[in-house]
Backbone and ligand atoms as CSV (ligand in chain L), in Angstrom:
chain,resi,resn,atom,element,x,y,z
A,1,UNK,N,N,79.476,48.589,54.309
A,1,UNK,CA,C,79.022,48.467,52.927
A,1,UNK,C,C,77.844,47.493,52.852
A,2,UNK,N,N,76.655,47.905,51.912
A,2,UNK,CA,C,75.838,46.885,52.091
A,2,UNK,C,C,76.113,45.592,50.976
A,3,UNK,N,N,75.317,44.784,51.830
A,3,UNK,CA,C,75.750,43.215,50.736
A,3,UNK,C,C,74.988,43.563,49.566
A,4,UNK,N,N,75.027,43.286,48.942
A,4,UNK,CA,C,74.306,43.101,47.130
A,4,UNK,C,C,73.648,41.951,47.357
A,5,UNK,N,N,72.146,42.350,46.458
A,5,UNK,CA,C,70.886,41.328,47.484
A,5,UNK,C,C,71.017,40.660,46.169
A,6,UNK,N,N,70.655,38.882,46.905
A,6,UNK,CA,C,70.775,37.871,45.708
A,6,UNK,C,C,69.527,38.514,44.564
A,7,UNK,N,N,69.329,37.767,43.472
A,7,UNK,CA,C,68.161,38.173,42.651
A,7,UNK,C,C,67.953,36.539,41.877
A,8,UNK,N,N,66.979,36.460,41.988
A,8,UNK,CA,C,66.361,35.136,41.312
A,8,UNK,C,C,66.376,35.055,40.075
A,9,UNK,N,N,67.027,34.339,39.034
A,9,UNK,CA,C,67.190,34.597,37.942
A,9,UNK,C,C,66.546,33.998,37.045
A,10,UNK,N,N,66.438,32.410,37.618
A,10,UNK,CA,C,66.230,31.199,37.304
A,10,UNK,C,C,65.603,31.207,35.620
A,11,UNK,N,N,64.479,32.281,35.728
A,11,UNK,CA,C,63.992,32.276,34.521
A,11,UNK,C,C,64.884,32.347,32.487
A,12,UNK,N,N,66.060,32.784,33.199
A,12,UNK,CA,C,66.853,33.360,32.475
A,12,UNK,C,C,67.439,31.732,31.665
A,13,UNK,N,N,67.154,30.754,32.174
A,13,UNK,CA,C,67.212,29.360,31.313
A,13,UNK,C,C,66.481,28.688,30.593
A,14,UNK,N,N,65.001,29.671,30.602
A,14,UNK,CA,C,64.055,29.139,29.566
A,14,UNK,C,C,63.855,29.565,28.429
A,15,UNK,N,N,64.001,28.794,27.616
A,15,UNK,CA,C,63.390,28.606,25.929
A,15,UNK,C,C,64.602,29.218,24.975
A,16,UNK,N,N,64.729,28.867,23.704
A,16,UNK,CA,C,65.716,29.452,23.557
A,16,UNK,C,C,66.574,30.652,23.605
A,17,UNK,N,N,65.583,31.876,24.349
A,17,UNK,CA,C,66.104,32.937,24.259
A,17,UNK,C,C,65.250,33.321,25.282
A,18,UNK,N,N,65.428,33.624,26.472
A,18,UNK,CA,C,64.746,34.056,27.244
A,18,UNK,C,C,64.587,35.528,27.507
A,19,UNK,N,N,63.309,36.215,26.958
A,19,UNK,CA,C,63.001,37.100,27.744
A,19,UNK,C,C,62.518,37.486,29.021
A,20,UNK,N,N,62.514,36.681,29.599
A,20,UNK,CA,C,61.824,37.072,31.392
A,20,UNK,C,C,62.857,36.719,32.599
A,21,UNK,N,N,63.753,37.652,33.075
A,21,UNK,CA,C,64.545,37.393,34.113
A,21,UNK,C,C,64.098,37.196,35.431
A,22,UNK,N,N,63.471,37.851,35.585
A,22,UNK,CA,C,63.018,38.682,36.818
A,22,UNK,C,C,61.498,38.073,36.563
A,23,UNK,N,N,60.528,36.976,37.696
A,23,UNK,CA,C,59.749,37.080,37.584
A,23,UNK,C,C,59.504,36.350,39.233
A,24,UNK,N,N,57.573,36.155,39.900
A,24,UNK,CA,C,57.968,35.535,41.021
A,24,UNK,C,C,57.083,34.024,40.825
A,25,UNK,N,N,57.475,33.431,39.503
A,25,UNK,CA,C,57.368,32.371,39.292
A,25,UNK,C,C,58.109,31.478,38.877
A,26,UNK,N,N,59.424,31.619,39.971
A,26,UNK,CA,C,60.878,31.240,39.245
A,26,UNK,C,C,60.703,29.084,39.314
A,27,UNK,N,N,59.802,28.802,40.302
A,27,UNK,CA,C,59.958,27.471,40.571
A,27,UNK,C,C,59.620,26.860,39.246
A,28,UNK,N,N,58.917,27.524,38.580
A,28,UNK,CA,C,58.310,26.790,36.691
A,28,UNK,C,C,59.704,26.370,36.441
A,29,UNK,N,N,60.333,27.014,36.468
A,29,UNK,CA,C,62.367,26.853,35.693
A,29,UNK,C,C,62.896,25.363,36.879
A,30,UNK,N,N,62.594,25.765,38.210
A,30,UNK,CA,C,62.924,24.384,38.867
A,30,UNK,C,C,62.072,23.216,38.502
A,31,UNK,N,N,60.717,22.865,38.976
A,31,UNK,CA,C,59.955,21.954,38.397
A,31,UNK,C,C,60.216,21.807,37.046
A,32,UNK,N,N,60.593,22.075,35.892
A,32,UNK,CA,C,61.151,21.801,34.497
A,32,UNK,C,C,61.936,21.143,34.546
A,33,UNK,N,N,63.622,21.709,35.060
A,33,UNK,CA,C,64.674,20.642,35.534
A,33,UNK,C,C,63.989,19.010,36.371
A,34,UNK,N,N,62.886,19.292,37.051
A,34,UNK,CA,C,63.149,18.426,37.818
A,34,UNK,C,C,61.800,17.532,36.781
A,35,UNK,N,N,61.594,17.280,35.647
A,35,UNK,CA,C,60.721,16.948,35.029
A,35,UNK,C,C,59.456,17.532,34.822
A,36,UNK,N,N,58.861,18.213,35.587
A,36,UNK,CA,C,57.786,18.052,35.013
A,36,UNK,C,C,57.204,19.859,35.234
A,37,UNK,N,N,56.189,19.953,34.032
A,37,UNK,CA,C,55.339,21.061,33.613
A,37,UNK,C,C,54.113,21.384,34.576
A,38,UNK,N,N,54.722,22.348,34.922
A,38,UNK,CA,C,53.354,22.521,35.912
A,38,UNK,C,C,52.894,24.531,35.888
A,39,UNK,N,N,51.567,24.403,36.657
A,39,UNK,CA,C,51.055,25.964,36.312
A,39,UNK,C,C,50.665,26.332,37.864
A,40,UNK,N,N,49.945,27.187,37.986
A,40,UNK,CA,C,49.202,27.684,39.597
A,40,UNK,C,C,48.115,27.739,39.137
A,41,UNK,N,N,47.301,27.460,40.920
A,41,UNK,CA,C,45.857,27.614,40.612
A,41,UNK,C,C,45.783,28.291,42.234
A,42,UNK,N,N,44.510,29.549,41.974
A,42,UNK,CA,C,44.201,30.283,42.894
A,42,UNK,C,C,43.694,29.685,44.319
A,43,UNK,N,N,44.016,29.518,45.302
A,43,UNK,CA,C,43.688,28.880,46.928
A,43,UNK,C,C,42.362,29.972,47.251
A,44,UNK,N,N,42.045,30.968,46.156
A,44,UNK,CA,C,40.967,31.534,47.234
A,44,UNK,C,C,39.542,30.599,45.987
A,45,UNK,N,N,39.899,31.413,44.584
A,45,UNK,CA,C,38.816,31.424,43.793
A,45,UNK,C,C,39.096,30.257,42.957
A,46,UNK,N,N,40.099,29.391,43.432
A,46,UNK,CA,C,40.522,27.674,41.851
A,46,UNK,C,C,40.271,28.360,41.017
A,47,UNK,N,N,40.398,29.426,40.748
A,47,UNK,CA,C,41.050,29.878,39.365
A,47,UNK,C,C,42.256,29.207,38.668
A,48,UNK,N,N,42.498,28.183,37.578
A,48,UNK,CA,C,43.990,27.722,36.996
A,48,UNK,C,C,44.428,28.493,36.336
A,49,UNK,N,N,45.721,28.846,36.323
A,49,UNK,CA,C,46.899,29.366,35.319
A,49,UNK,C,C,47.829,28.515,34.369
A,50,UNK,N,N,47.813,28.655,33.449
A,50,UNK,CA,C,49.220,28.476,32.198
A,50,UNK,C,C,49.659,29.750,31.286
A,51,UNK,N,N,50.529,30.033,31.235
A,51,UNK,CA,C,51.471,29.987,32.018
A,51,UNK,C,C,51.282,30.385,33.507
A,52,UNK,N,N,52.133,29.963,34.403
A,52,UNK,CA,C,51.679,30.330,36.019
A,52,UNK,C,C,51.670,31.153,36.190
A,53,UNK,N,N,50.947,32.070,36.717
A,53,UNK,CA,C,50.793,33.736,37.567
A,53,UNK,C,C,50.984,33.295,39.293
A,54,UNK,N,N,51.364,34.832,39.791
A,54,UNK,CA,C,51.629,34.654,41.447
A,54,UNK,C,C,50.364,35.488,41.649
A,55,UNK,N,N,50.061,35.710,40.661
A,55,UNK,CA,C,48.384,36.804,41.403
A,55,UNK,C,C,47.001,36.199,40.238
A,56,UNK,N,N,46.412,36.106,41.197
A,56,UNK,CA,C,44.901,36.152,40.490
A,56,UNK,C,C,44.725,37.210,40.002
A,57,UNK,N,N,44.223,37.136,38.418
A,57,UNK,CA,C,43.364,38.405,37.906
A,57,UNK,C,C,42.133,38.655,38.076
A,58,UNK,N,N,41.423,36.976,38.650
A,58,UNK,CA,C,40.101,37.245,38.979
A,58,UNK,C,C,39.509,37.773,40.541
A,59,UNK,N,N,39.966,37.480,41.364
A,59,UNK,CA,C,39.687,38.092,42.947
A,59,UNK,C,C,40.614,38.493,43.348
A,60,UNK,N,N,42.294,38.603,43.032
A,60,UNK,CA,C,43.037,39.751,43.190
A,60,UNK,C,C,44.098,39.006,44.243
A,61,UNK,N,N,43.788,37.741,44.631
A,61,UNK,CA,C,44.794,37.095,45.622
A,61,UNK,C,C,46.116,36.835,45.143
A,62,UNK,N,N,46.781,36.943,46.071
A,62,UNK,CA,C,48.238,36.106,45.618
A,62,UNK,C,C,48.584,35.026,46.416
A,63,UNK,N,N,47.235,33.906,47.080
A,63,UNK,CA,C,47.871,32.995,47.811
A,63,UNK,C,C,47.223,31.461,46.484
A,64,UNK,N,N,48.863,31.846,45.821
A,64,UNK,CA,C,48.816,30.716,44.959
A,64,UNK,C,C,49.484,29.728,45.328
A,65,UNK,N,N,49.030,28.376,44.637
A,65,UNK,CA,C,49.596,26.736,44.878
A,65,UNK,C,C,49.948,26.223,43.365
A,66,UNK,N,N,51.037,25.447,43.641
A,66,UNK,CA,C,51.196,24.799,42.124
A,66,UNK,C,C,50.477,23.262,41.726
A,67,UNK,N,N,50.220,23.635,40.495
A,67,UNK,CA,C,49.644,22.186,40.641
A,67,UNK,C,C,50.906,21.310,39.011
A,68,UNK,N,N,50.731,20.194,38.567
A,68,UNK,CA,C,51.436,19.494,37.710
A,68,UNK,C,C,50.069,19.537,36.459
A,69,UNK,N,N,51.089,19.935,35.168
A,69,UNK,CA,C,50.330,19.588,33.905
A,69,UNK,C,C,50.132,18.101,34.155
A,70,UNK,N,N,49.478,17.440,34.040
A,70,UNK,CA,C,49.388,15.942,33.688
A,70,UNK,C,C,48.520,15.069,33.152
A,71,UNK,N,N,48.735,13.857,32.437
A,71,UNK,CA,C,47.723,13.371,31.661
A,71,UNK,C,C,48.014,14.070,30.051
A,72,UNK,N,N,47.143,14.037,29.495
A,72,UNK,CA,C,46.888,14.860,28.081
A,72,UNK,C,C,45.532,15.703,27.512
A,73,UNK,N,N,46.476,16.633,26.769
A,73,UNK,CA,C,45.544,17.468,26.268
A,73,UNK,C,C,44.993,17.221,24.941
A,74,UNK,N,N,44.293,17.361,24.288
A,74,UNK,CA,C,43.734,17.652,22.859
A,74,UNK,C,C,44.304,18.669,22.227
A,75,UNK,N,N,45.061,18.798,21.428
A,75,UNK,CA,C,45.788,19.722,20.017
A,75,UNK,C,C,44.599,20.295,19.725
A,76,UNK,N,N,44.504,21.372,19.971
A,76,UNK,CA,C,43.530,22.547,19.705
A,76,UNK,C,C,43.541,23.022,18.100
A,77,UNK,N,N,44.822,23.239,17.870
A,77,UNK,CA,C,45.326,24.212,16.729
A,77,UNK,C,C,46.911,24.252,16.635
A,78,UNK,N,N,47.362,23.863,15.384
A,78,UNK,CA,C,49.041,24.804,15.627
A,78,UNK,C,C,49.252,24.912,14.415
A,79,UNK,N,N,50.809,25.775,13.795
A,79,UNK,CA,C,50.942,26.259,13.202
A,79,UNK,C,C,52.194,26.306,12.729
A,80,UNK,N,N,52.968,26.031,11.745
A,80,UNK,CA,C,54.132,25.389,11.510
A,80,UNK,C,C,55.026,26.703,11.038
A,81,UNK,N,N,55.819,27.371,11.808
A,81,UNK,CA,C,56.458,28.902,11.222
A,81,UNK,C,C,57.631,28.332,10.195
A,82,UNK,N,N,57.454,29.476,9.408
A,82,UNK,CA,C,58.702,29.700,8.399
A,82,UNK,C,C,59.678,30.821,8.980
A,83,UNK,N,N,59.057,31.756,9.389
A,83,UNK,CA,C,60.052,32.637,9.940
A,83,UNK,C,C,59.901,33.011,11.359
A,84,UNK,N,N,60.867,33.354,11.945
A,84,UNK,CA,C,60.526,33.335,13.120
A,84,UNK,C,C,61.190,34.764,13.991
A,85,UNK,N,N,61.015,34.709,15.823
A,85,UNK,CA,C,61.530,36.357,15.761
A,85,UNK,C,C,63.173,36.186,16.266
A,86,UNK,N,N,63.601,37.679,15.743
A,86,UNK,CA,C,64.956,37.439,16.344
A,86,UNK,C,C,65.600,36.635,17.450
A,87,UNK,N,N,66.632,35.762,16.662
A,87,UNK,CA,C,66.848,34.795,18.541
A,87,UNK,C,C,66.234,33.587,17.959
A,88,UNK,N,N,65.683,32.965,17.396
A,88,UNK,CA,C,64.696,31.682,17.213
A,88,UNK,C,C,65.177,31.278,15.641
A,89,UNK,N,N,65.937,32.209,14.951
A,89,UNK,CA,C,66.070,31.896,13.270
A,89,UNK,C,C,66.527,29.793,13.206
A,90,UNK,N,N,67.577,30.128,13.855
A,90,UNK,CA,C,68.008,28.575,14.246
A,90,UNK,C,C,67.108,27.258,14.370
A,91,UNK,N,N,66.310,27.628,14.955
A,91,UNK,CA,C,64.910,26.906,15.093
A,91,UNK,C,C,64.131,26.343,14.392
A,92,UNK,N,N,64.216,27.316,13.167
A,92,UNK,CA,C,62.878,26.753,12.207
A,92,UNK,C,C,63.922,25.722,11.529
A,93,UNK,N,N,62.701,25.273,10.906
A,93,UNK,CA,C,61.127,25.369,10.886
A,93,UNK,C,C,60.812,24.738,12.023
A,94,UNK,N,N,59.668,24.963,13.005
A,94,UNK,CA,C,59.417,24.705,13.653
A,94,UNK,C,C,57.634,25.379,14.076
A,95,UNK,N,N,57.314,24.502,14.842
A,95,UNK,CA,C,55.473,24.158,15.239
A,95,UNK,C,C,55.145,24.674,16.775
A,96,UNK,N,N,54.055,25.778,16.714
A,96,UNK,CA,C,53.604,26.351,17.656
A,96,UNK,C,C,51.803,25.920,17.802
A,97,UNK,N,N,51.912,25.074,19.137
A,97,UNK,CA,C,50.581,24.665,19.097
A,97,UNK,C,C,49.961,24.912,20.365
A,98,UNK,N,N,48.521,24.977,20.573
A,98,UNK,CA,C,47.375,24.807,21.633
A,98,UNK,C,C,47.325,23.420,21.914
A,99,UNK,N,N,47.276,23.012,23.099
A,99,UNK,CA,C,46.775,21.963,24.238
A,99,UNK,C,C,45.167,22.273,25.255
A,100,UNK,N,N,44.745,21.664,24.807
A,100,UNK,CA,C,43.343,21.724,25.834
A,100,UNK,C,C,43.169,20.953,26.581
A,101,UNK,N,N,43.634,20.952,27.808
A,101,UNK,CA,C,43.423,20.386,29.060
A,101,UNK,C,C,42.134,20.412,30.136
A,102,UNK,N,N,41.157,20.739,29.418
A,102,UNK,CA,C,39.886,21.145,30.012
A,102,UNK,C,C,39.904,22.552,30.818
A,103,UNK,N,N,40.178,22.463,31.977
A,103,UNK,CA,C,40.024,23.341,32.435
A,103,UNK,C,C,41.222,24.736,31.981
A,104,UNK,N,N,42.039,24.316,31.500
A,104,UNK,CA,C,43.113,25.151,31.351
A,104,UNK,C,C,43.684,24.731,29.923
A,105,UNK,N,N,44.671,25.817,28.991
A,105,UNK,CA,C,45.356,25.417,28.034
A,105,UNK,C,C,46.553,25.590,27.987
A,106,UNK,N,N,47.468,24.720,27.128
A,106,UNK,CA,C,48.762,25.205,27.203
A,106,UNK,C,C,49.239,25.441,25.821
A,107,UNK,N,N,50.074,26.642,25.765
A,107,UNK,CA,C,50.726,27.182,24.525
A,107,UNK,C,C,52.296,26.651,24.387
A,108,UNK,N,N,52.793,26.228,23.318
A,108,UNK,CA,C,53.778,25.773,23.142
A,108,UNK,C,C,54.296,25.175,21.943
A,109,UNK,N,N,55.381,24.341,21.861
A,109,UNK,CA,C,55.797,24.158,20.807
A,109,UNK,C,C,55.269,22.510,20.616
A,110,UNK,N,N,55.521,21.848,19.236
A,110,UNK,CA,C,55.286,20.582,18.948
A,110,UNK,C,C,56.928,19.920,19.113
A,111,UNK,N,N,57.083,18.837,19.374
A,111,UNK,CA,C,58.085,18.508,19.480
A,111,UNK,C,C,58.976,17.982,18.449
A,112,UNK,N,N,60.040,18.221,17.824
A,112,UNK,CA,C,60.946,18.216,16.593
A,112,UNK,C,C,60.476,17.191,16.160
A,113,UNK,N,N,60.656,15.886,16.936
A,113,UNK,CA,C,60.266,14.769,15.821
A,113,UNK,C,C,59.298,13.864,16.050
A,114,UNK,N,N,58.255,14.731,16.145
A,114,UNK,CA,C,56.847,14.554,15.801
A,114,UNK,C,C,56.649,15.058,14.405
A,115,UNK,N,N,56.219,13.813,13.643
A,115,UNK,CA,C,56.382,13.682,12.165
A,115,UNK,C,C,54.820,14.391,11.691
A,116,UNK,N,N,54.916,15.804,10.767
A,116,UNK,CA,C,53.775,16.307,10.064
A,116,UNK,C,C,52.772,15.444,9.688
A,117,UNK,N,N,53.098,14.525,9.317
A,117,UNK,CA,C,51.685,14.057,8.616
A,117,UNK,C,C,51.327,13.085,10.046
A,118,UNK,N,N,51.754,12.720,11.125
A,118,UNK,CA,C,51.101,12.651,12.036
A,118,UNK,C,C,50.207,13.041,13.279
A,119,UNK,N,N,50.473,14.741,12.825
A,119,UNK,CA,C,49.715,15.869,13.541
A,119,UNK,C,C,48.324,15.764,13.084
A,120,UNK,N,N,47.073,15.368,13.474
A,120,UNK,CA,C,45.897,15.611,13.823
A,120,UNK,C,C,45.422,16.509,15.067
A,121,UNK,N,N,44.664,17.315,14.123
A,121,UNK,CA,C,43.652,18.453,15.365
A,121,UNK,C,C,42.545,17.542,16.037
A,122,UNK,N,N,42.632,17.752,17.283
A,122,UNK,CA,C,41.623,16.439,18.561
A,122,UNK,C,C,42.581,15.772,18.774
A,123,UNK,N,N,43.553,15.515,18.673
A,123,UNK,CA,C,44.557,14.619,18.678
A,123,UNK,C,C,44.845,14.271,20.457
A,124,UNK,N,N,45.185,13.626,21.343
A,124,UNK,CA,C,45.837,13.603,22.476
A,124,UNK,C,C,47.607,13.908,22.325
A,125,UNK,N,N,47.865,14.808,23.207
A,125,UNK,CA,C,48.747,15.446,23.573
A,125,UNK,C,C,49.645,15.172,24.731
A,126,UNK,N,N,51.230,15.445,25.131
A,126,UNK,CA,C,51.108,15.347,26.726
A,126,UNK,C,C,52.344,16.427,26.305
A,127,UNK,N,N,52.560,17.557,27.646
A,127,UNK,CA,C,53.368,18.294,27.433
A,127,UNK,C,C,54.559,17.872,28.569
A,128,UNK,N,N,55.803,18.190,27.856
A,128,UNK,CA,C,57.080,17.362,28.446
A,128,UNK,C,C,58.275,18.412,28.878
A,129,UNK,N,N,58.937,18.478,29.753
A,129,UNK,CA,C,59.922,19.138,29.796
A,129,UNK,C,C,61.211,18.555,28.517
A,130,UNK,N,N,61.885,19.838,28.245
A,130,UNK,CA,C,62.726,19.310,26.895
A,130,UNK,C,C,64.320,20.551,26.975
A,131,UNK,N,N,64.930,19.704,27.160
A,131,UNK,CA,C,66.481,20.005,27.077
A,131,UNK,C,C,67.066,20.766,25.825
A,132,UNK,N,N,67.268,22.018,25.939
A,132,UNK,CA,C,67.705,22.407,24.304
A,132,UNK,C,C,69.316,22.861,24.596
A,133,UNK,N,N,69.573,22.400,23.371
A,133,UNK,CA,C,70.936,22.615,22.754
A,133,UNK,C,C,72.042,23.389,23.218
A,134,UNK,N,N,71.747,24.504,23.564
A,134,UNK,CA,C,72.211,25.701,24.017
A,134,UNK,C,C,72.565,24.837,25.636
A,135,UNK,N,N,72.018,24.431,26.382
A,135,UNK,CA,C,71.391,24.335,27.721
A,135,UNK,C,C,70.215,25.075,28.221
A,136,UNK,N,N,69.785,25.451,27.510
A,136,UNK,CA,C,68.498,26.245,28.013
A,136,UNK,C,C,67.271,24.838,28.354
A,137,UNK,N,N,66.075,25.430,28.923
A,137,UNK,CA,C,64.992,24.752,29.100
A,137,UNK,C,C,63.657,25.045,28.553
A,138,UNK,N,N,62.944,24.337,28.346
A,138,UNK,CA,C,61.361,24.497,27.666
A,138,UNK,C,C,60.847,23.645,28.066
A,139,UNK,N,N,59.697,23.086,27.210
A,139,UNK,CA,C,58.397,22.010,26.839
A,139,UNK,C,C,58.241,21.989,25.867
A,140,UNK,N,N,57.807,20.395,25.436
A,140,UNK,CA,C,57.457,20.706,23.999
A,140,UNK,C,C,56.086,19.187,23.850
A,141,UNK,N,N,55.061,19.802,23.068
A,141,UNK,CA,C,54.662,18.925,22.899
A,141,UNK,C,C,54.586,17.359,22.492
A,142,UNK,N,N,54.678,15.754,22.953
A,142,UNK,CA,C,54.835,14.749,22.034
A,142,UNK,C,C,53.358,14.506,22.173
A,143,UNK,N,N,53.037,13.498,21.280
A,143,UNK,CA,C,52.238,12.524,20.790
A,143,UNK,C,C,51.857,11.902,22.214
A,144,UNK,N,N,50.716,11.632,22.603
A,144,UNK,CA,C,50.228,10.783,23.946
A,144,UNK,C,C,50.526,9.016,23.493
L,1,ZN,ZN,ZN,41.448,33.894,42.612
């Protein structure tokens, strides 16, 4: 009889509702647990990724390296939902914002108690791994 082949799941612990089981960027879900936010960048063309890809879209390689979000970004833009999609109702109200990290950006949430009237656009940013409720995993933006 054959063995039943393991399958990487890892992804299946991110955000509150994870849609992506199956992907071959399962270490994002480890590096999270283990603190910190990180993306890939291409070994042929330094092409950067956020979210991480295992393939370049620009020269077509897949010999990717990870590198660590770090430091801070500039609050690009965000956007404070009232409603949200199935799976997330629990959530609101809650803040979906841009990070500009120069070379790269990151999409994500603002962090619960980061107080509205202290959100400025240009603002410095740092994106954090963040423990939710459920046990699931994310990031969420705080205040630099
Ligand atoms: Zn490349």
């Amino acid at each position: 009889m054959a063995e039943k082949k393991e399958v990487d799941a890892r992804f299946k612990k991110f955000g509150t509702v994870s849609f992506t089981s199956l992907t071959k960027t399962n270490d994002f879900i480890t590096k999270l647990e283990e603190g910190q936010v990180s993306g890939t960048k291409c070994k042929v063309c330094g092409m950067v990724f956020f979210p991480p890809r295992a393939d370049c879209y620009s020269c077509f390689s897949s010999d990717m390296e990870w590198f660590n979000v770090t430091g801070t970004g500039k609050l690009v833009t965000y956007s404070k939902l009232q409603y949200a999609p199935v799976g997330f109702e629990g959530d609101l109200p809650y803040s979906i914002a841009l990070l500009d990290y120069g070379t790269y950006k990151v999409f994500g949430r603002l962090a619960s108690d980061v107080p509205e009237t202290d959100v400025k656009i240009g603002m410095d940013m740092k994106a954090e791994p963040n423990r939710l409720p459920n046990g699931q995993i994310n990031y969420v933006f705080h205040k630099a």
